[in-house]
Backbone of each chain as ProteinMPNN parsed JSONL, in Angstrom:
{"seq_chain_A": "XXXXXXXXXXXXXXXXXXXXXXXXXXXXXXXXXXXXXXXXXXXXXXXXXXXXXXXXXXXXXXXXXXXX", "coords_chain_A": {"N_chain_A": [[0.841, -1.207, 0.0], [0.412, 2.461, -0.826], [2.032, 4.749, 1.066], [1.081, 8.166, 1.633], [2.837, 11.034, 2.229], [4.062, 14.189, 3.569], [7.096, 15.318, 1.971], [8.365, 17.401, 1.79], [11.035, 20.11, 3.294], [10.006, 22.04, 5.716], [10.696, 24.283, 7.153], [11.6, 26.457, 6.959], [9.373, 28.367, 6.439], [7.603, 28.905, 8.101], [4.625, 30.068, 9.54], [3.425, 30.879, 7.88], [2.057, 30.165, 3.957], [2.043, 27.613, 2.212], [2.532, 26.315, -0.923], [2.409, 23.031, -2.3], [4.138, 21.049, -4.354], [2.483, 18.047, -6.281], [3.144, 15.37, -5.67], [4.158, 16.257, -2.983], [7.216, 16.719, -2.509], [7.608, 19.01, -2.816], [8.683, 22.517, -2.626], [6.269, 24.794, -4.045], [5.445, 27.534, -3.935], [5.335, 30.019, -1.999], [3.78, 32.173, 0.682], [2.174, 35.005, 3.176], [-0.367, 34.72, 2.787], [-3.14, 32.51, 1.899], [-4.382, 33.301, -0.176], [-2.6, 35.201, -2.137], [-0.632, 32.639, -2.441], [-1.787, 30.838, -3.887], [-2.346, 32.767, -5.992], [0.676, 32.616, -6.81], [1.626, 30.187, -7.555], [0.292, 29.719, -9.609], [1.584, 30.192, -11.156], [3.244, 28.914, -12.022], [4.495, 25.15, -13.268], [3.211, 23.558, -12.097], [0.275, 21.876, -11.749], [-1.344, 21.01, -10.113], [-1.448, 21.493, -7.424], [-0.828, 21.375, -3.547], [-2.356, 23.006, -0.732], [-0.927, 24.47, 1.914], [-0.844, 25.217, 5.673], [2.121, 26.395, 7.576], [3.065, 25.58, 10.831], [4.178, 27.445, 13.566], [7.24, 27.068, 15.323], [7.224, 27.993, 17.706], [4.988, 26.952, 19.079], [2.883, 25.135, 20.619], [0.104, 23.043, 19.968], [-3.56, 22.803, 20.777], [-6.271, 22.743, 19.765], [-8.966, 21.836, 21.069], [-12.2, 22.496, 20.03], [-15.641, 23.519, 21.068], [-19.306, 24.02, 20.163], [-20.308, 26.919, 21.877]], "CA_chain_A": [[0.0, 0.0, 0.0], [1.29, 3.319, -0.67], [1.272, 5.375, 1.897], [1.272, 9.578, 1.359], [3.727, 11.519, 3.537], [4.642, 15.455, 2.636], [8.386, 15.286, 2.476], [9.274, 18.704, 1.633], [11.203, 19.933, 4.341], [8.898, 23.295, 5.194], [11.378, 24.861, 9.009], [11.817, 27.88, 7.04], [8.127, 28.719, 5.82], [6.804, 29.227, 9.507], [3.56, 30.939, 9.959], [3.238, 30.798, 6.264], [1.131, 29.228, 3.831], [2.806, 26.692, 1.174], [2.003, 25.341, -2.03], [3.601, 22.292, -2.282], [3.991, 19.905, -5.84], [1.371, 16.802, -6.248], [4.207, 14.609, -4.637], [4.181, 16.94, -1.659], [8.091, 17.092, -1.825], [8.626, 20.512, -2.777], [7.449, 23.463, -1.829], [6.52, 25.393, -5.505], [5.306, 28.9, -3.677], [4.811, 30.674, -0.329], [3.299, 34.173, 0.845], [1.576, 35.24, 4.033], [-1.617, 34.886, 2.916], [-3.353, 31.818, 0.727], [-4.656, 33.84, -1.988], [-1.271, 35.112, -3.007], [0.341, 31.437, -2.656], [-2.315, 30.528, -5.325], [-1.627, 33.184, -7.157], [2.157, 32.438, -6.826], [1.329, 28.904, -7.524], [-0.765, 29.669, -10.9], [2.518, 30.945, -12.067], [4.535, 27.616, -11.929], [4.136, 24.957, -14.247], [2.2, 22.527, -11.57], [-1.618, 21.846, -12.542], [-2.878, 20.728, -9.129], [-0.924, 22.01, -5.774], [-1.601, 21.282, -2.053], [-2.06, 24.185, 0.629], [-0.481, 23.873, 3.623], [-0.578, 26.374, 6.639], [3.085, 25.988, 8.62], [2.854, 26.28, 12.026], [5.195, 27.939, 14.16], [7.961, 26.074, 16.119], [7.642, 28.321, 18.45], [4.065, 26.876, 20.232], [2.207, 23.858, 20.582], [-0.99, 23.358, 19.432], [-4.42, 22.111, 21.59], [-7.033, 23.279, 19.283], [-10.101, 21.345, 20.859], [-13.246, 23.118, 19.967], [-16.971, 22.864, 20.672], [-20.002, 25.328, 20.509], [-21.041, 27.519, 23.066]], "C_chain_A": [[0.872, 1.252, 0.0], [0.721, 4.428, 0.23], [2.334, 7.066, 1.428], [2.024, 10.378, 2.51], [4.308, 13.307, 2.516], [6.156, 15.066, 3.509], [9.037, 16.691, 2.039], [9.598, 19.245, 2.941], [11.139, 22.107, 4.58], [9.555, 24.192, 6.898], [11.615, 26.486, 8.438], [10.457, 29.172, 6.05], [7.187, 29.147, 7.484], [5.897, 30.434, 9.085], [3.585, 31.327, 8.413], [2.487, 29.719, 5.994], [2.196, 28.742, 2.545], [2.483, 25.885, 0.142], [3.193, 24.238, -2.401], [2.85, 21.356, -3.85], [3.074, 18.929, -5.599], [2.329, 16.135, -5.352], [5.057, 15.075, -3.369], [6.065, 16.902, -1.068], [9.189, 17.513, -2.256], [7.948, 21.689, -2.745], [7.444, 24.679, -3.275], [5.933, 26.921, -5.043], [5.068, 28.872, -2.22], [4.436, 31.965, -0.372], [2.51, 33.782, 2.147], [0.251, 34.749, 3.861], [-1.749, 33.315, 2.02], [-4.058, 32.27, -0.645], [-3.265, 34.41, -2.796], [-0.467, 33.994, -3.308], [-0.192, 31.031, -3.693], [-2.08, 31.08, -6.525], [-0.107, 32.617, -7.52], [2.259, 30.965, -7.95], [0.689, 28.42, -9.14], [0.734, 29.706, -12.168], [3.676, 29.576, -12.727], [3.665, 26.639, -12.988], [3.252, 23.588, -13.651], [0.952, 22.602, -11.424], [-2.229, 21.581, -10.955], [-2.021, 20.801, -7.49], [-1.722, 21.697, -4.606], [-1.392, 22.374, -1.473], [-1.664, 23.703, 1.601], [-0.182, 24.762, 4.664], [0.462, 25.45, 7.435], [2.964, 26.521, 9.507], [4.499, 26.781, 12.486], [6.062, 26.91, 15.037], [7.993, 26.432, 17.196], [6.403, 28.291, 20.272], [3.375, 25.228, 19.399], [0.898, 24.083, 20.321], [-2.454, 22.38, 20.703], [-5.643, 23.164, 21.453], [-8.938, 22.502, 19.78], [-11.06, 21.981, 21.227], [-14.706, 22.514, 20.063], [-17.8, 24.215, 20.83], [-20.617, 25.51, 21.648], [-22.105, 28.286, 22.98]], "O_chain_A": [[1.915, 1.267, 0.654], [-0.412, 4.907, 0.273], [3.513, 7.206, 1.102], [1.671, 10.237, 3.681], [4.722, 13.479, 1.37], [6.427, 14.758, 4.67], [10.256, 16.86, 2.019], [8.773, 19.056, 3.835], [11.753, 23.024, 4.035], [8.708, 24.644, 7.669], [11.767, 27.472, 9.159], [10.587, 30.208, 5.399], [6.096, 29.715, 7.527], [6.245, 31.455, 8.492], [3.907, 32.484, 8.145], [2.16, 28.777, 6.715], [3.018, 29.51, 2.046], [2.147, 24.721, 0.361], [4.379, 24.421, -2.675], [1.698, 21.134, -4.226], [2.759, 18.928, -4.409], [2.238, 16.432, -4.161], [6.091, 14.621, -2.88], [6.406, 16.991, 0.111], [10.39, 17.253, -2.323], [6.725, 21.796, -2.833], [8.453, 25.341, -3.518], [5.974, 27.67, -6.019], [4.71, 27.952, -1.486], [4.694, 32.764, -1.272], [2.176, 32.616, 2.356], [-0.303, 34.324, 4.875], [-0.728, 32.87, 1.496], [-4.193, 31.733, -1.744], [-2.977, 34.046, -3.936], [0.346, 34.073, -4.229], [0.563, 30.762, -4.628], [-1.784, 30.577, -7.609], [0.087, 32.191, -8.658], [2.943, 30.909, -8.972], [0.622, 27.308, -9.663], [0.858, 29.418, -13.358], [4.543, 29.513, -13.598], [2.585, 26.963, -13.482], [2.728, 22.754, -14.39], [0.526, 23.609, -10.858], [-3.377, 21.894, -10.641], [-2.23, 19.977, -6.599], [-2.952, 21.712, -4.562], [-0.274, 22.876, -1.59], [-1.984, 22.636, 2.125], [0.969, 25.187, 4.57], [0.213, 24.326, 7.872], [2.766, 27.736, 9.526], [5.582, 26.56, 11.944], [5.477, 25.904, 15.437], [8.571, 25.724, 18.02], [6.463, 28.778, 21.401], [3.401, 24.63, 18.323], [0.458, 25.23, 20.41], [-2.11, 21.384, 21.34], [-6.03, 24.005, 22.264], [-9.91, 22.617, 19.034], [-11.199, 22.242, 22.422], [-15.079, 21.487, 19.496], [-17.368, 25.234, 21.368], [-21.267, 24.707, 22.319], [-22.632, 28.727, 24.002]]}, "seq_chain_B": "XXXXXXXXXXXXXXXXXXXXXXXXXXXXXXXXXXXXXXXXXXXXXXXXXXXXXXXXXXXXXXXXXXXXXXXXXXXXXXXXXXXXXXXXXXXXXXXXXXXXXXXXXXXXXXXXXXXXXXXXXXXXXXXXXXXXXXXXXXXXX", "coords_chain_B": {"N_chain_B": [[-12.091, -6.084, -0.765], [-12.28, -3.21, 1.33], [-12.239, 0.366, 1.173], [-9.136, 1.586, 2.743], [-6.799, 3.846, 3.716], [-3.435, 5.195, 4.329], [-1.52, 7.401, 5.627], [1.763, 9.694, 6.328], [2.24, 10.371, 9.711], [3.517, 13.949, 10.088], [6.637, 15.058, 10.932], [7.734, 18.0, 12.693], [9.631, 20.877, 13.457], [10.33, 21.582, 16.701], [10.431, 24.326, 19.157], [12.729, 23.564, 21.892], [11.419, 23.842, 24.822], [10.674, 24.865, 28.726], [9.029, 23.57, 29.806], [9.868, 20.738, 28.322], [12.583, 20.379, 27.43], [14.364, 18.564, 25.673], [13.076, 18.202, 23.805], [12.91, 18.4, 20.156], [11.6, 18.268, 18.269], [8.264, 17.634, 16.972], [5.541, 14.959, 16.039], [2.727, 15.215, 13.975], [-0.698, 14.108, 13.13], [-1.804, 14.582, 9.836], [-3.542, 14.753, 6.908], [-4.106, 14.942, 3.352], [-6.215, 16.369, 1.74], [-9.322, 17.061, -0.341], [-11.572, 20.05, -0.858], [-14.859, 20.947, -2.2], [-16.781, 22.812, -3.783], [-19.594, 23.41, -5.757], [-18.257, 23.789, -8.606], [-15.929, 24.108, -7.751], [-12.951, 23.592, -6.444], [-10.11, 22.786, -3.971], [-7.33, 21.689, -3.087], [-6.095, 20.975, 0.493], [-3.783, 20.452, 3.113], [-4.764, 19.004, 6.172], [-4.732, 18.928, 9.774], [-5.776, 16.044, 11.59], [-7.469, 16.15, 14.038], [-8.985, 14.765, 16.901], [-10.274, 16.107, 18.492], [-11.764, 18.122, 18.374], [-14.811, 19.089, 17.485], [-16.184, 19.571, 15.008], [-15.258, 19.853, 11.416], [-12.621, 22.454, 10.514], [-12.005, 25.095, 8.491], [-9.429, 27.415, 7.266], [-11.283, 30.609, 6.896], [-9.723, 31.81, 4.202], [-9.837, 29.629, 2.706], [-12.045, 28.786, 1.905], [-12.992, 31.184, 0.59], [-11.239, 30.91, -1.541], [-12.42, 28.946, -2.822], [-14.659, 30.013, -4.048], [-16.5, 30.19, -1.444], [-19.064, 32.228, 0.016], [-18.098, 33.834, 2.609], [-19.026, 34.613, 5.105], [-22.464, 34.194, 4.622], [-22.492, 32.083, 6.154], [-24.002, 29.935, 8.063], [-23.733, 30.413, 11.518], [-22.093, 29.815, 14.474], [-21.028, 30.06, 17.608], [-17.45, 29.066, 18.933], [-15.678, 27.667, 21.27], [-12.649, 27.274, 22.506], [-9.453, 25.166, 24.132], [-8.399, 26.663, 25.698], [-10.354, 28.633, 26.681], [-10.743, 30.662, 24.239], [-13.012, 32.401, 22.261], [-14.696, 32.143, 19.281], [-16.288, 33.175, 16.335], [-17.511, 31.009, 14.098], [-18.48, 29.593, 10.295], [-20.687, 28.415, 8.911], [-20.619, 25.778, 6.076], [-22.074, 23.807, 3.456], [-20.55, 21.371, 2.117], [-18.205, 19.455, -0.267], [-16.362, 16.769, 0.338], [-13.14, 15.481, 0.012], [-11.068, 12.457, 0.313], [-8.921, 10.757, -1.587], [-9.884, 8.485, -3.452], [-12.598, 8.874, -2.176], [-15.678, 10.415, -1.816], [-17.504, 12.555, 0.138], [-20.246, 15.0, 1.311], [-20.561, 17.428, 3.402], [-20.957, 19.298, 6.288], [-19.057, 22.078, 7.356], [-16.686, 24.195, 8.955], [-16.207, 27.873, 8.675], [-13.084, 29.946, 9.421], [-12.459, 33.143, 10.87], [-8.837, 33.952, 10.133], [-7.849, 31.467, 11.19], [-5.284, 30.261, 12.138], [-4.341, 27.715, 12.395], [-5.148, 26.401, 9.868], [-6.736, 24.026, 8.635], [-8.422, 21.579, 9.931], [-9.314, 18.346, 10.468], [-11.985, 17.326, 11.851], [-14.017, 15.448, 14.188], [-17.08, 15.51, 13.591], [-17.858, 15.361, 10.306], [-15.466, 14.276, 8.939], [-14.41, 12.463, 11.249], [-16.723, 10.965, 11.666], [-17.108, 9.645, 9.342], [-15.182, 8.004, 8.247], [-12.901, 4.954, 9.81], [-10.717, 6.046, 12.427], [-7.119, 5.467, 13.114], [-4.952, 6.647, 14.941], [-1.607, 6.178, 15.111], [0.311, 7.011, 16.783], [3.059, 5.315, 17.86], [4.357, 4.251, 15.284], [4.004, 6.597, 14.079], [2.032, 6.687, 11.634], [-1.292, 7.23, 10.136], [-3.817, 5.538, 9.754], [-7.051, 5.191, 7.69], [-9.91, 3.768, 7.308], [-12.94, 2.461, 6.247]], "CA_chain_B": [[-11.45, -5.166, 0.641], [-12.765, -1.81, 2.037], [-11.319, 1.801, 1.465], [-8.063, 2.202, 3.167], [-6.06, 4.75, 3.241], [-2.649, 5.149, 5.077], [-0.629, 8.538, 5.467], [2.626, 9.515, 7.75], [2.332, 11.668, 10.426], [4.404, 14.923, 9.76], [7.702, 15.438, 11.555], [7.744, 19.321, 12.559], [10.573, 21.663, 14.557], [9.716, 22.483, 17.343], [11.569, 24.779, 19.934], [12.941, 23.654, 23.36], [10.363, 24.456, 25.92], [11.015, 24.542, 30.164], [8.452, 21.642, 30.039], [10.481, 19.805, 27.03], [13.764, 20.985, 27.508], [14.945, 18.09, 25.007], [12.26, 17.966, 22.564], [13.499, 19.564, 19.121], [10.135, 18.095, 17.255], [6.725, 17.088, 17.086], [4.915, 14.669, 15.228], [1.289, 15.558, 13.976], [-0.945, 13.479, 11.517], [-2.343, 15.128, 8.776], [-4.164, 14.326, 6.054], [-4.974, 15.503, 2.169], [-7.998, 16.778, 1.787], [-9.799, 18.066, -1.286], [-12.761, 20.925, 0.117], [-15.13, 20.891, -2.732], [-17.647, 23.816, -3.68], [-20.102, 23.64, -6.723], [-17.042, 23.114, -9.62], [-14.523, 24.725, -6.973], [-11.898, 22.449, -5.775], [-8.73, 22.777, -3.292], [-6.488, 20.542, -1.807], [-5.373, 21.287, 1.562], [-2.772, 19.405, 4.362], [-5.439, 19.207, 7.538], [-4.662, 18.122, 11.023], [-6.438, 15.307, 12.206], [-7.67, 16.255, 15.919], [-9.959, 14.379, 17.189], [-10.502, 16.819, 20.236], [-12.789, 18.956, 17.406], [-15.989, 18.77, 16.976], [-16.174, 19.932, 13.494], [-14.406, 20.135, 10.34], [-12.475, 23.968, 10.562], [-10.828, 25.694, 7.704], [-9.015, 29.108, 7.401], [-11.818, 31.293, 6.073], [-9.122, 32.249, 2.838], [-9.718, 28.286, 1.993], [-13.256, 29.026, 1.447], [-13.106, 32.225, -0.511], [-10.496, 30.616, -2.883], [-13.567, 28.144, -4.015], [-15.653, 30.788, -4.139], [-18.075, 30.149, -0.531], [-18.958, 33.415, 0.694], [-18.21, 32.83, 4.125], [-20.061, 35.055, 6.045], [-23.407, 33.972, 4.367], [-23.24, 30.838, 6.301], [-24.566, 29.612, 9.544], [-22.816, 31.047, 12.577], [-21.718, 29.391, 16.307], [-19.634, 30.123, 18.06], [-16.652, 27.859, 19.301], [-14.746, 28.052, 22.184], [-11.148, 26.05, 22.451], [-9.458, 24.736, 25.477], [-8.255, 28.118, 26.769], [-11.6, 29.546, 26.442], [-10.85, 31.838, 23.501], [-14.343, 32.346, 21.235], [-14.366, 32.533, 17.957], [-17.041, 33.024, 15.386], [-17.369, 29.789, 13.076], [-19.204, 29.784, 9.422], [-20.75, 26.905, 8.524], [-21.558, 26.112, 5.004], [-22.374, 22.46, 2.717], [-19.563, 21.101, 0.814], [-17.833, 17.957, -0.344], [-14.849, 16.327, 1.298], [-13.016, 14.02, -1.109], [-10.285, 11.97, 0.505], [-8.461, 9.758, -2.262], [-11.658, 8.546, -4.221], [-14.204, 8.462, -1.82], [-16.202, 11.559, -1.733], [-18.916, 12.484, 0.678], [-21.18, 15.757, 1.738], [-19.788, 17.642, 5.356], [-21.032, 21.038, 7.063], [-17.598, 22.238, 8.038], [-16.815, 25.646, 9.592], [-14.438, 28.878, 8.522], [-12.767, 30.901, 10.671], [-10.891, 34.49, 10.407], [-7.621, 33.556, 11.042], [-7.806, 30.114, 12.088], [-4.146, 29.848, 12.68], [-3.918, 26.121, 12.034], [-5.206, 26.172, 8.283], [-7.284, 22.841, 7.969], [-8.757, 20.391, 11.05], [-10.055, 17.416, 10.314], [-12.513, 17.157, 12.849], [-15.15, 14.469, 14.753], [-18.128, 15.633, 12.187], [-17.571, 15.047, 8.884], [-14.223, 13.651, 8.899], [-14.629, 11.187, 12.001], [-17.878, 10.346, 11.058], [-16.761, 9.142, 7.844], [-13.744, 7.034, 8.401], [-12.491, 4.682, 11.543], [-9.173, 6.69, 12.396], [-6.366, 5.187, 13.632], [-4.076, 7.12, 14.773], [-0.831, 4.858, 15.749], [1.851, 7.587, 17.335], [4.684, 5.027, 18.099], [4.742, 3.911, 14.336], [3.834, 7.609, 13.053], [0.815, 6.336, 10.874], [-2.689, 7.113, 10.316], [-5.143, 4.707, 9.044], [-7.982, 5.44, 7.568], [-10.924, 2.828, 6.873], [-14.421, 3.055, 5.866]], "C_chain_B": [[-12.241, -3.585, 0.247], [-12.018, -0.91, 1.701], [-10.367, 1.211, 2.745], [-7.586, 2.748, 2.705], [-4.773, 5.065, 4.659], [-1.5, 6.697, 4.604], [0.857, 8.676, 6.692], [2.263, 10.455, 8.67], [3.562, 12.898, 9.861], [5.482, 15.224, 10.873], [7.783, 16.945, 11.546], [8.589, 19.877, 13.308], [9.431, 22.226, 15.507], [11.149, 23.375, 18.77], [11.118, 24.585, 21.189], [12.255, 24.261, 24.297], [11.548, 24.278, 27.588], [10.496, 23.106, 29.952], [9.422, 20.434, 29.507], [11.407, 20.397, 26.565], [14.799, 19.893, 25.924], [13.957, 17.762, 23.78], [12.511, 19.028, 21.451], [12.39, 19.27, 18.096], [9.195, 17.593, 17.572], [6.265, 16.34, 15.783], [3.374, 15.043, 15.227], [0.596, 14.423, 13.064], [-1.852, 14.352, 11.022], [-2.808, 14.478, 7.64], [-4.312, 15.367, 4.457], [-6.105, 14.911, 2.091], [-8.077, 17.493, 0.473], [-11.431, 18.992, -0.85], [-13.517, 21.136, -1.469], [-16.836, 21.976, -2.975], [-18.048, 23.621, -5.017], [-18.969, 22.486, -7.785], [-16.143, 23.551, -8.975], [-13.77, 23.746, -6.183], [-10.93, 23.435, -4.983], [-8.763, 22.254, -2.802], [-5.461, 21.119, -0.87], [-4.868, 19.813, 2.41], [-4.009, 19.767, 5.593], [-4.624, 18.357, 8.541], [-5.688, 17.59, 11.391], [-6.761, 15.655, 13.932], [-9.156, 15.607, 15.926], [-10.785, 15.123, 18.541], [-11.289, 17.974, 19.185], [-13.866, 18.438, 17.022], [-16.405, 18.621, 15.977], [-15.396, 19.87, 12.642], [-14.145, 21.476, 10.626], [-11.682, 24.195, 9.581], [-10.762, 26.893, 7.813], [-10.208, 29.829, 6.551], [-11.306, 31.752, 4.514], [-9.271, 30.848, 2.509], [-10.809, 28.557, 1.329], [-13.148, 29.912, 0.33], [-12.156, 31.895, -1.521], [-11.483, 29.575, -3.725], [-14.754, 28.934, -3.969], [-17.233, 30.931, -3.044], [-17.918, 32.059, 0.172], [-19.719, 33.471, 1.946], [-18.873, 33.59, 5.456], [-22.115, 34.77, 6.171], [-23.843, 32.568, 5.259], [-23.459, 30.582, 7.738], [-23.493, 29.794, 10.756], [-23.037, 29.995, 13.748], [-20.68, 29.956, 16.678], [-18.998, 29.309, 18.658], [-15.851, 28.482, 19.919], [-13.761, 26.63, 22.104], [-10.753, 26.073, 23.943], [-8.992, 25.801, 26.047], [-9.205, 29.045, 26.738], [-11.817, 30.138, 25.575], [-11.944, 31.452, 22.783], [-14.099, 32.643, 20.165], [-15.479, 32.016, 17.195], [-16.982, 31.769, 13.864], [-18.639, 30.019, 11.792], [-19.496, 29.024, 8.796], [-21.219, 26.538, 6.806], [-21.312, 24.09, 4.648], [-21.368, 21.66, 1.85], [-19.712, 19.721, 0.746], [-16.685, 17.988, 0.228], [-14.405, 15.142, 0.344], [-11.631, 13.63, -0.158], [-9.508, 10.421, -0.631], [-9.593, 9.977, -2.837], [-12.817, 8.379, -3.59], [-14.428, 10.173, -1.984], [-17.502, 12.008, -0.634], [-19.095, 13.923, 0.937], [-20.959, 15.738, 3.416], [-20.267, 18.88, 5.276], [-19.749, 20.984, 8.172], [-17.665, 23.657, 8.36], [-15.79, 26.475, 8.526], [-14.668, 29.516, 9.173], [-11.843, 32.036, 10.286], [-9.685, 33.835, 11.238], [-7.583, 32.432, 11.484], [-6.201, 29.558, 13.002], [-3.511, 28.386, 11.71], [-4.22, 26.131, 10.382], [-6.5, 25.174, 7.87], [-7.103, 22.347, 9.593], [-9.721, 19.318, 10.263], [-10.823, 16.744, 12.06], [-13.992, 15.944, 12.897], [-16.315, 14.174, 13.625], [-17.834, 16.216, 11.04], [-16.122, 14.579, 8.829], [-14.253, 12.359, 10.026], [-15.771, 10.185, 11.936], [-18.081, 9.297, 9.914], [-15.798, 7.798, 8.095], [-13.812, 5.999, 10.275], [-10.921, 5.106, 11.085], [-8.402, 6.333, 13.418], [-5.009, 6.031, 13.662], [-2.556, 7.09, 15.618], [0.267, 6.222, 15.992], [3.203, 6.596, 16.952], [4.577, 5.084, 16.201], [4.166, 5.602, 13.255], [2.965, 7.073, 11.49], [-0.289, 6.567, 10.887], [-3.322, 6.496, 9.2], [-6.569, 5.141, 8.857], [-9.008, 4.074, 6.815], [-12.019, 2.8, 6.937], [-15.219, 1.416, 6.799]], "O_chain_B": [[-12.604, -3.099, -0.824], [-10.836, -1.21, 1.871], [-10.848, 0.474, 3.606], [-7.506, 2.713, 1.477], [-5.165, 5.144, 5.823], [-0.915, 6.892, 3.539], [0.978, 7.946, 7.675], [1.923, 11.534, 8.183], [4.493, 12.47, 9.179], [4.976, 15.738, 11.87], [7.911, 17.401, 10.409], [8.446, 19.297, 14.384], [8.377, 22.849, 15.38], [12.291, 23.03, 19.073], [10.061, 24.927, 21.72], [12.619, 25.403, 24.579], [12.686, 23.811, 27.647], [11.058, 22.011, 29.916], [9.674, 19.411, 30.144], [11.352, 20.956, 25.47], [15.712, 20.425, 25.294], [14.305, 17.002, 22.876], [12.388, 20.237, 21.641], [12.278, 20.009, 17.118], [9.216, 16.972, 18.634], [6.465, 16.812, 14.664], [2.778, 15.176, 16.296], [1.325, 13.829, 12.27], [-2.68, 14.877, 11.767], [-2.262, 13.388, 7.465], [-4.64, 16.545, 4.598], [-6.699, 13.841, 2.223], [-7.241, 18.319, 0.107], [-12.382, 18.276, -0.537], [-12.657, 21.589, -2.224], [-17.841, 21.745, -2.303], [-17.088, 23.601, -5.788], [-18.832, 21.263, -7.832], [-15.109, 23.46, -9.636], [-14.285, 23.187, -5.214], [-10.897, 24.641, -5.226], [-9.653, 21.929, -2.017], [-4.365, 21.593, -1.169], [-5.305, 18.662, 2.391], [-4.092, 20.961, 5.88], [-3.992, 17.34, 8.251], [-6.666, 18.307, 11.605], [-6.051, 15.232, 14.844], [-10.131, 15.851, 15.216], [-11.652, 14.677, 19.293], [-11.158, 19.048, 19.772], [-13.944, 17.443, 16.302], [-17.061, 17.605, 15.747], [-14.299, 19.791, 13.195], [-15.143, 22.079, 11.024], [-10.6, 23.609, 9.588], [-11.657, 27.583, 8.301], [-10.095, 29.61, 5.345], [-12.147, 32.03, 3.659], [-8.471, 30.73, 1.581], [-10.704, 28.605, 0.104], [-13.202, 29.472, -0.819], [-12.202, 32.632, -2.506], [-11.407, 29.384, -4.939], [-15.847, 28.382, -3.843], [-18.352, 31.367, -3.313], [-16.981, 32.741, 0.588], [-20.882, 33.335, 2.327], [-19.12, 33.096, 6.557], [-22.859, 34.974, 7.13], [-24.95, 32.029, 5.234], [-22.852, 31.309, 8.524], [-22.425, 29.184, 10.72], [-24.113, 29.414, 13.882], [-19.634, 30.261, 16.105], [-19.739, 28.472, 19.173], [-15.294, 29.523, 19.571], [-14.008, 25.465, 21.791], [-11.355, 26.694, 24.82], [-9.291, 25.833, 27.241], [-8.919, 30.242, 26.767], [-12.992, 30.499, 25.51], [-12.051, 30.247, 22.555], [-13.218, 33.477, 19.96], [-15.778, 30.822, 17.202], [-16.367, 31.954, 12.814], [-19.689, 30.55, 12.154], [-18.707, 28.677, 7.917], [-22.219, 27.114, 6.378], [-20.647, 23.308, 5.327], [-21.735, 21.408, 0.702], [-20.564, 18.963, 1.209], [-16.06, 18.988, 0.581], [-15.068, 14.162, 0.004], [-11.021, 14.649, 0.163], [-9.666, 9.244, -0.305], [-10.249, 11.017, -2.895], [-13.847, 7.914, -4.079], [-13.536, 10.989, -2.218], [-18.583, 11.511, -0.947], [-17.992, 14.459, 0.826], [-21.049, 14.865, 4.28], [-20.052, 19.572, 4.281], [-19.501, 20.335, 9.189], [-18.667, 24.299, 8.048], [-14.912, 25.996, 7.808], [-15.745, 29.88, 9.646], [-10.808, 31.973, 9.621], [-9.573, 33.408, 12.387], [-7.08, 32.464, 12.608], [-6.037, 28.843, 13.99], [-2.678, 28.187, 10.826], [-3.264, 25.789, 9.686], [-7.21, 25.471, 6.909], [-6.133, 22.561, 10.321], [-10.707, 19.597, 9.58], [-10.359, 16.051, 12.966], [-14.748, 15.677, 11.963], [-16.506, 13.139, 12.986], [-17.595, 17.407, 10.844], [-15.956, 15.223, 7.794], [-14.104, 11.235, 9.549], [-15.748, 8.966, 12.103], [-18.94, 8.44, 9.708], [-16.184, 6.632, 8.007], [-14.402, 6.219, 11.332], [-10.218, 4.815, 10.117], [-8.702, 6.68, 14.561], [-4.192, 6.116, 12.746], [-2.348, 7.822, 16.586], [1.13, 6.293, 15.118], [4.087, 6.854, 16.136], [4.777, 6.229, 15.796], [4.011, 5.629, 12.034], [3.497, 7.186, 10.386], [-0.755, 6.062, 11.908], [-3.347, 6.851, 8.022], [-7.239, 5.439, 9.846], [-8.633, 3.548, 5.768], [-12.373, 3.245, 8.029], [-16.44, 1.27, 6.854]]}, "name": "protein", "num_of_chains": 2, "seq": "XXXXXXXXXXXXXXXXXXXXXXXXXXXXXXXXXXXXXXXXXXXXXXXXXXXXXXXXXXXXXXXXXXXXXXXXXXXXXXXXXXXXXXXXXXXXXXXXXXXXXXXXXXXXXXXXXXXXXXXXXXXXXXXXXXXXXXXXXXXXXXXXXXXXXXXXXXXXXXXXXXXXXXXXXXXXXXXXXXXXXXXXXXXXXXXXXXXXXXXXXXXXXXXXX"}
């Protein structure tokens, strides 16, 4: 079975968003925002990109939400 | 045989805490995801948390397939340090690999994180295994 793993290696994209290649290992644009990475992203010659928001190294995450 | 689907967890830097004076990373699992609007596609990296109620994406995920994300059903959601935050719920598709199914997922200004794969519509869907020591998540219908 093949299993999917992003291997681009993304330590200097922090708090950025990342368009990475179909085979998730390379990173084909970045920008602050995700509408400019798309744009960025339109520009290259890859047809079908992943988004990827990088988190920071500099906090942990403990996102569990419910409504109030 | 059944849908499976098997991804790695993501290896990420992280910096030296007091708590975790020797910890220099974190694993997470994540998942591709395609968020599916009308004929509007994107594929985003989500985090799997199962400590979410909902599906959450960054409000700019939405407006790149064209949902206009204030039009859609409001809650609000509080996280484990209390903070509130206005959620926008709207109808999509969720395609993982080739399955496809129909999820009311949230957006959020700013979400931070980008993409959750959360309890409803994503846990609902799948049984999720999510094996730490061996950095794996299983997915099976």
């Amino acid at each position: 079975m093949r299993i999917d793993a992003v291997k681009a290696p993304l330590g200097r994209f922090q708090d950025k968003w990342v368009a990475l290649n179909p085979g998730q290992d390379k990173v084909i644009a970045s920008a602050k925002t995700l509408k400019l990475v798309i744009s960025r992203a339109k520009k290259t010659s890859y047809k079908k990109p992943v988004f990827m928001k990088v988190l920071s190294s500099s906090t942990t995450i403990s996102p569990t939400c419910y409504g109030v | 045989m059944g849908f499976e689907y098997q991804c790695r967890f993501r290896k990420e830097s992280i910096r030296p805490t007091l708590a975790f004076p020797n910890r220099h990373s974190i694993l997470r699992p994540i998942v591709r995801l395609k968020i599916v609007h009308q004929e509007a596609s994107i594929e985003v990296m989500a985090l799997i948390d199962s400590g979410a109620d909902t599906c959450l994406f960054d409000a700019e995920i939405g407006e790149a397939i064209g949902i206009p994300i204030e039009e859609g059903k409001i809650e609000q959601t509080k996280g484990v340090a209390d903070q509130r935050t206005d959620v926008y719920y709207h109808d999509v598709e969720i395609e993982v690999r080739e399955k496809r199914w129909k999820a009311r997922v949230g957006f959020v200004r700013s979400l931070g994180i980008g993409a959750l794969a959360g309890r409803e519509g994503f846990f609902t869907k799948f049984k999720v295994c999510l094996d730490q020591s061996r950095a794996i998540t299983t997915l099976t219908e």
